[in-house]
C-alpha positions, 0 to 999 in steps of 0.5 A: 487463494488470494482471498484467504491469505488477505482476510487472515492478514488482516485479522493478525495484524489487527490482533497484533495492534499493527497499524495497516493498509493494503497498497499495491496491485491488491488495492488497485483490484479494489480502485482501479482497473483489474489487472493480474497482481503476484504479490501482497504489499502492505504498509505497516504503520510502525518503524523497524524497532517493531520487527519482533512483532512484525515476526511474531505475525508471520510466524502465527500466519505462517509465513516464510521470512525471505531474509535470513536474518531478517535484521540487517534487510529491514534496516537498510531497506525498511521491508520485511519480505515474506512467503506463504508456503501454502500458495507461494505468494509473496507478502512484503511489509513496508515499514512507514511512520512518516506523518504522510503515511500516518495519516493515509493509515488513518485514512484505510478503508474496510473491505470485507474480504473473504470473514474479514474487513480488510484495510485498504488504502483509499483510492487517493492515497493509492495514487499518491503512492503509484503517482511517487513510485512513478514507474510506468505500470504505476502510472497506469494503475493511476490511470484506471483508479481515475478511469474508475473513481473519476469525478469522486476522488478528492482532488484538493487532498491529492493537490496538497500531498502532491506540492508536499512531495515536490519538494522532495529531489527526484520528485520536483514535477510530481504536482504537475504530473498530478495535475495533467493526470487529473485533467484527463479524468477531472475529479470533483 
């Protein structure tokens, strides 16, 4: 079911020229520890003025816009959430064009899924994301990436992103948070 739907993804966004990777619990089956996952989230790395062409893949996918009209949703929230009639799972794209989220698309690994190479978020950028989230199921998903990919994580890359966020409000112990995670499966 999954497997489908995430190959034809990433071909048509591939085809579309979107910029994009997988985050969320879809990533976490490829990094971390498995655990049961409802949805897709992708990260497209574009901002809201891109809309029209987000549009335009859904429709080739066949994909439901939950948003009627979609407009208004994206610009306040930034997502575009979606529904594959065929097998009821939910697809929210994320709309991200910071320098962070430029790079980490940049950075995507290909994972064959099904016919396609897939892109998916590395494992550290996948901490970085649960790790900013910081509900608890994200910092247990944390948890299994290191538990998994322990000592093969790039330790340095985390720690810089990690003092850039920190200085963001709400977000002032996210190093340190980082580092006593790190220290319960040190990286390289």
């Amino acid at each position: 079911m999954f497997e489908q739907l995430l190959s034809r993804l990433g071909r048509a966004l591939d085809e579309a020229g979107l910029p994009y990777m997988l985050i969320g619990g879809q990533a976490v089956l490829l990094h971390g520890e498995p655990r049961a996952t409802v949805d897709i989230d992708v990260t497209v790395g574009v901002d809201a003025g891109e809309l029209p062409r987000l549009l335009d893949v859904t429709r080739a996918l066949r994909l439901s816009v939950l948003p009627d009209p979609p407009e208004p949703f994206v610009a306040q929230t930034n997502v575009l959430p979606a529904r594959d009639a065929a097998t009821g799972i939910r697809v929210d794209f994320i709309f991200s064009f910071t320098p962070y989220e430029q790079q980490a698309i940049a950075r995507a690994v290909r994972q064959r899924v099904g016919d396609y190479p897939v892109r998916f978020a590395t494992a550290e950028d996948l901490i970085l994301h649960k790790l900013f989230a910081g509900r608890a199921r994200d910092l247990e998903d944390v948890r299994g990436v290191l538990a998994r990919q322990g000592a093969t994580v790039d330790g340095g890359y985390l720690r810089q992103w990690a003092r850039e966020f920190s200085v963001l409000e709400g977000k002032r112990d996210l190093a340190g948070q980082l580092d006593r995670l790190l220290a319960e499966f040190p990286p390289q």
